[in-house]
C-alpha positions as CSV (number, residue, x, y, z in Angstrom):
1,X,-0.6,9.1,-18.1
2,X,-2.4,11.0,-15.3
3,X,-1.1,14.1,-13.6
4,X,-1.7,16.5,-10.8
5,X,-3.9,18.0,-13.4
6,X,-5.9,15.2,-12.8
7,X,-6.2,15.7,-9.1
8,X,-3.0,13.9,-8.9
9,X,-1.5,15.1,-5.3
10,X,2.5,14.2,-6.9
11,X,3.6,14.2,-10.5
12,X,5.7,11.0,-9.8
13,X,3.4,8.2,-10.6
14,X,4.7,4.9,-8.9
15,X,1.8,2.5,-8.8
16,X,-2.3,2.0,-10.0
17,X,-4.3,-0.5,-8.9
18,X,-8.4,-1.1,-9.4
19,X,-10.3,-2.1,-6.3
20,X,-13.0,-4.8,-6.4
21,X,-15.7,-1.9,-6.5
22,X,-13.6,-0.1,-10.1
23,X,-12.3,2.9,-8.7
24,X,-8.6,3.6,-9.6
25,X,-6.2,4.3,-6.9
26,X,-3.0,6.0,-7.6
27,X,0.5,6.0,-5.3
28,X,2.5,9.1,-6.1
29,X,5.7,10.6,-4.7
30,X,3.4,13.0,-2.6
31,X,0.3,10.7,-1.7
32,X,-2.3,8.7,-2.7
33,X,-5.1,9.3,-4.9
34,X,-8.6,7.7,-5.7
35,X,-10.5,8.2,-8.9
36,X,-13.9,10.3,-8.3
37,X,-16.0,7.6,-9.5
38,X,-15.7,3.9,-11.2
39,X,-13.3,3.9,-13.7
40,X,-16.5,2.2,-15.9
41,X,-18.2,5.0,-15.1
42,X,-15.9,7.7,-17.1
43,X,-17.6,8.3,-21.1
44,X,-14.8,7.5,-23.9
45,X,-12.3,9.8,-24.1
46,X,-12.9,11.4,-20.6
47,X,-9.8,12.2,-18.2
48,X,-10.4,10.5,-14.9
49,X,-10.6,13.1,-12.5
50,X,-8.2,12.1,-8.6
51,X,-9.0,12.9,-5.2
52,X,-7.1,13.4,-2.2
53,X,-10.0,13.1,0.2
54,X,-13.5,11.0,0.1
55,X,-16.0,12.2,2.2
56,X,-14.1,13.1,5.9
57,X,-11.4,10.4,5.5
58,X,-7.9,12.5,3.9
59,X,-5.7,10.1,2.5
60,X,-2.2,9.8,3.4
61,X,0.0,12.5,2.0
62,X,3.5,11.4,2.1
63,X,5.3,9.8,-0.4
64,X,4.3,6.1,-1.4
65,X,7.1,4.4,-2.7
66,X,7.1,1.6,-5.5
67,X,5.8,-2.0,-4.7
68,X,3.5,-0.9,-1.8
69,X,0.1,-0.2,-3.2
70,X,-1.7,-3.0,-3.6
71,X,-5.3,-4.6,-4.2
72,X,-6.3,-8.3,-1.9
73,X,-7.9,-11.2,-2.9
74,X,-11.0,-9.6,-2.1
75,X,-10.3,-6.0,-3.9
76,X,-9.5,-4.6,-1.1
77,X,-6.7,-1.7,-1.5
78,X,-3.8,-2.1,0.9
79,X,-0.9,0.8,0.7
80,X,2.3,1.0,3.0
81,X,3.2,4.1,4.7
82,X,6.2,4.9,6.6
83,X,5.7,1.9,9.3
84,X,1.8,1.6,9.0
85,X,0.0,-0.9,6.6
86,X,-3.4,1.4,5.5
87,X,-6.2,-1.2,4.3
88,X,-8.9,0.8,3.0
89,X,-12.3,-0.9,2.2
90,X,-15.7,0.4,1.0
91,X,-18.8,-0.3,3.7
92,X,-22.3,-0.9,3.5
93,X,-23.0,2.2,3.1
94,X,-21.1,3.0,0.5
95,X,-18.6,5.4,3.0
96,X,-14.8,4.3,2.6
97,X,-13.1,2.9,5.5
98,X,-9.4,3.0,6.7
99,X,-8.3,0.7,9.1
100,X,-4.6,0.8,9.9
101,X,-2.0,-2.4,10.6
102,X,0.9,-1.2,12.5
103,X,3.9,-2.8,11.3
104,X,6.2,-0.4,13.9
105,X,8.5,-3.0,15.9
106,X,11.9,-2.2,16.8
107,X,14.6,-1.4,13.6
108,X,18.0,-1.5,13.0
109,X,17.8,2.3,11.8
110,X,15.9,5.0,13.1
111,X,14.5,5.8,9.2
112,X,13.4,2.3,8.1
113,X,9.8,1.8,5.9
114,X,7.8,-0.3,4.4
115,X,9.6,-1.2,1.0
116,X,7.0,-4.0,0.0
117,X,4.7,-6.7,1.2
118,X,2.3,-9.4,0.3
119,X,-0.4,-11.6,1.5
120,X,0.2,-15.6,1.9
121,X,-2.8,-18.4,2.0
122,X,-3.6,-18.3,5.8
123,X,-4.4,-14.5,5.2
124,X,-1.3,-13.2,6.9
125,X,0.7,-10.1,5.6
126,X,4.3,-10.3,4.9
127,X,5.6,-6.7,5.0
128,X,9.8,-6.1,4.1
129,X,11.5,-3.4,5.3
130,X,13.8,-0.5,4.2
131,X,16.1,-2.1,6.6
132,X,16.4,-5.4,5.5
133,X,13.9,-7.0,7.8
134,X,10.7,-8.7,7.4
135,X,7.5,-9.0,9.4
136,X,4.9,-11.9,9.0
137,X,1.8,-10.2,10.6
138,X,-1.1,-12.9,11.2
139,X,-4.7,-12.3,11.1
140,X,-4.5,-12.4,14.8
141,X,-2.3,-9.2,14.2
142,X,0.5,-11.1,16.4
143,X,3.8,-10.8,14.3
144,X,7.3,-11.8,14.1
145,X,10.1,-9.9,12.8
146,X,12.9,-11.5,10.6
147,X,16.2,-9.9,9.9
148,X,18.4,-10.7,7.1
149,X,22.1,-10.2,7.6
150,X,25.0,-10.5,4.7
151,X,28.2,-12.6,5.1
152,X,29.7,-9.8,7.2
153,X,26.9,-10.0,9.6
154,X,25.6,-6.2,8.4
155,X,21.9,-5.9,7.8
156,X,21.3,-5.8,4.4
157,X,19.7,-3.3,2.2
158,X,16.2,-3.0,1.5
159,X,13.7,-5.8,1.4
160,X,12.5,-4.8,-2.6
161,X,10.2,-7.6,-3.1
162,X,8.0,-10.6,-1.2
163,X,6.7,-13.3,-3.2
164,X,4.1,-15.9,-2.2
165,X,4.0,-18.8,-3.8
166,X,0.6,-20.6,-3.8
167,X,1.6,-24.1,-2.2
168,X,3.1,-22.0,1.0
């Protein structure tokens, strides 16, 4: 579909989501990329064009694996990275904003990442891990960590997906 032709920083495409404003943001296996302009905004037939950087702000450049880009209820774009939560948002002034949710407590190995998360009703984030864990982070940003352990009491493999379910 796209590719580092495109402005693409990885050829391995893993996720695309729209934010609430129409711009097109793009996970790859070396970094994350946001279309140039609104996706609405592009005449028929016109390739969408990627960057790596909007204005100052250089977006991350390490692989974003599947399940971890992701748009909130209020368009919002929200992208794990290694043990950071990225939440990226446009301001007033039209200037894109990062704000990072550090999702860094203790793990059972040394290289465990974000694998996946979601958001529940109360506006909390649930983020599992490469380990097996889970963290519920509340708006607050107080959080508790949850490990999952199989019937030999080893930590299980990677958290792949979180569900919410709208009734809690």
């Amino acid at each position: 579909l796209f590719t580092t032709d495109d402005g693409l920083p990885g050829a391995g495409v893993f996720d695309l989501v729209e934010d609430a404003k129409g711009y097109l943001w793009v996970s790859t296996d070396t970094g994350l990329a946001v279309s140039n302009k609104r996706i609405s905004d592009y005449e028929p037939g016109e390739r969408p064009q990627f960057a790596t950087k909007v204005g100052n702000l250089q977006l991350p450049t390490t692989s974003i694996v599947e399940n971890v880009l992701q748009r909130d209820q209020y368009g919002d774009i929200w992208v794990g990275v290694l043990n950071d939560l990225l939440h990226y948002s446009w301001g007033e002034d039209g200037v894109l904003v990062q704000k990072t949710v550090a999702a860094n407590h203790p793990s059972l190995t040394k290289d465990a990442f974000i694998s996946t998360f979601t958001f529940d009703n109360a506006k909390s984030i649930w983020v599992g891990f490469s380990d097996g864990s889970i963290d519920h982070i509340r708006q607050d940003g107080k959080s508790q960590r949850f490990w999952k352990f199989g019937s030999d009491d080893s930590p299980c493999e990677s958290i792949r997906n979180l569900f919410h379910i709208e009734d809690g």
